[in-house]
C-alpha positions in Angstrom: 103.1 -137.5 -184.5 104.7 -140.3 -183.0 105.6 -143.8 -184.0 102.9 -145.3 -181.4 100.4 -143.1 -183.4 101.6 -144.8 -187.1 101.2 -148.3 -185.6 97.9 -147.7 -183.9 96.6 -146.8 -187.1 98.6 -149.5 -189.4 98.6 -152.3 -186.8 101.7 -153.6 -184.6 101.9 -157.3 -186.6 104.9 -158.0 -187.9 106.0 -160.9 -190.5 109.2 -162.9 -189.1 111.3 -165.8 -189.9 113.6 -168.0 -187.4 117.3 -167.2 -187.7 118.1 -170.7 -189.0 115.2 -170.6 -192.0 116.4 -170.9 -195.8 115.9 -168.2 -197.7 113.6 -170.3 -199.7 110.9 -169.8 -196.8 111.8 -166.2 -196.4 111.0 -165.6 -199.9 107.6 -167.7 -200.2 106.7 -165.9 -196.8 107.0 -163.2 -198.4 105.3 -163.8 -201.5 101.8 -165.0 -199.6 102.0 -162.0 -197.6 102.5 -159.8 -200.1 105.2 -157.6 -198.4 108.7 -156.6 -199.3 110.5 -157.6 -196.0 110.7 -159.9 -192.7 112.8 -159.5 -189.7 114.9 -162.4 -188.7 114.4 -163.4 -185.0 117.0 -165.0 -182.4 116.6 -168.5 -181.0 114.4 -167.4 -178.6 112.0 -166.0 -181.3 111.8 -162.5 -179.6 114.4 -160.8 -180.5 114.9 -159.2 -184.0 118.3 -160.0 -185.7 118.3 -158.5 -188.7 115.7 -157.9 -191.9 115.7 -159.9 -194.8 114.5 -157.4 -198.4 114.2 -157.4 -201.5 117.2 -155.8 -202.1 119.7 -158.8 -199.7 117.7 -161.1 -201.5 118.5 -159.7 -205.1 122.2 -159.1 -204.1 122.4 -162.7 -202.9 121.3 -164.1 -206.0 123.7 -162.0 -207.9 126.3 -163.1 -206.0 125.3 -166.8 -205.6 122.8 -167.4 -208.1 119.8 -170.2 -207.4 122.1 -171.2 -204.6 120.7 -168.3 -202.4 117.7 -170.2 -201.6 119.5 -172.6 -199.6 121.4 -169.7 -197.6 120.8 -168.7 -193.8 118.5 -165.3 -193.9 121.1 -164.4 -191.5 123.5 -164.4 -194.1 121.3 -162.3 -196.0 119.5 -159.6 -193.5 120.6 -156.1 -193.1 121.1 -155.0 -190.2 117.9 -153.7 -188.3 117.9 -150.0 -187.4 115.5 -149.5 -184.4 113.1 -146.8 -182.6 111.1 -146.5 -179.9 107.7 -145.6 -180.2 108.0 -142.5 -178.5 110.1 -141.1 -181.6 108.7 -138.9 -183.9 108.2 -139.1 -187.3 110.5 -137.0 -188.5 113.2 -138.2 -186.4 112.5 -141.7 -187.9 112.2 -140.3 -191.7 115.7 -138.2 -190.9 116.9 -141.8 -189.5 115.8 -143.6 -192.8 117.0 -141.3 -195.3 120.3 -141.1 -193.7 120.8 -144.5 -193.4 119.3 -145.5 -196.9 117.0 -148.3 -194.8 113.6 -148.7 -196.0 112.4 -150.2 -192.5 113.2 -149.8 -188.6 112.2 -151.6 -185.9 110.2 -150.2 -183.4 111.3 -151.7 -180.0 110.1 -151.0 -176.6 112.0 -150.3 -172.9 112.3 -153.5 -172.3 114.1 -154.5 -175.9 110.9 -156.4 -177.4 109.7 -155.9 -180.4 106.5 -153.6 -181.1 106.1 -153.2 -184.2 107.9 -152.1 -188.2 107.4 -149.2 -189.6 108.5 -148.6 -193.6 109.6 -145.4 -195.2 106.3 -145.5 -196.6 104.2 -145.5 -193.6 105.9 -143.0 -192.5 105.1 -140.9 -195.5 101.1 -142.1 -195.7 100.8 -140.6 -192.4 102.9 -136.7 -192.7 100.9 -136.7 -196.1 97.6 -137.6 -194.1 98.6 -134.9 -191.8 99.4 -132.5 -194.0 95.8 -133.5 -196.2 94.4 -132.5 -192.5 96.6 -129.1 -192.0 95.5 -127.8 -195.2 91.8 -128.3 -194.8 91.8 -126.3 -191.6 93.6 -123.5 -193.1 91.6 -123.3 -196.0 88.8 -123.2 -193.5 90.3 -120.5 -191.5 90.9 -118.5 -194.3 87.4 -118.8 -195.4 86.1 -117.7 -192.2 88.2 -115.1 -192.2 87.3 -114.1 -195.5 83.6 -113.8 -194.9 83.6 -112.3 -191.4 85.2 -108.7 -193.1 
């Protein structure tokens, strides 16, 4: 399965923040959507930058305390790992788990952004798959079983 496949099922929106946003907005954005991460754009608002977690965010308030709000989320994003949407799966889980990144970027040819894709998405769909796999064995076996 590729990466195109996960985001035609999951959906190709991502949730961003300018480069020059507070954290403070990147956190409430966060909040009423419910998610664990944004990606930072460029001035242009097309390019991704970075990501902004959880994890920067927790970091930056150890370090900083309730003066994190006021920081730059580029002060505070990761730095994005990316794919294309050609890429399989397990390229993409061997690329997270290696890294330790929860997240990448799915970019196209030309360098814009199509979509995120979480460790988790990644693991809904090989266990989806694997759900699938296991049915038509059983199937096959069963078939197998009654035609001797």
């Amino acid at each position: 399965m590729t990466i195109s496949d996960i985001l035609n099922s999951k959906g190709r929106e991502v949730t961003c923040v300018p480069g020059d946003s507070r954290l403070r907005a990147g956190m409430a954005l966060m909040h009423e959507s419910e998610i664990g991460s944004v990606v930072v754009l460029d001035e242009t608002g097309k390019r991704p930058l970075g990501i902004v977690s959880q994890t920067q965010i927790l970091a930056k308030f150890a370090s900083l305390g309730a003066a994190a709000l006021d920081a730059r989320v580029t002060t505070v994003m990761a730095k994005p790992v990316y794919c294309h949407p050609d890429t399989s799966d397990e390229a993409v889980l061997a690329q997270l788990t290696s890294t330790k990144y929860r997240h990448v970027i799915v970019l196209d040819d030309r360098g814009l952004m199509q979509g995120l894709i979480s460790f988790g998405d990644v693991i809904a769909s090989r266990m989806s798959d694997l759900t699938t796999e296991r049915a038509v064995l059983r199937d096959l076996a069963r078939s197998r079983l009654f035609a001797a």
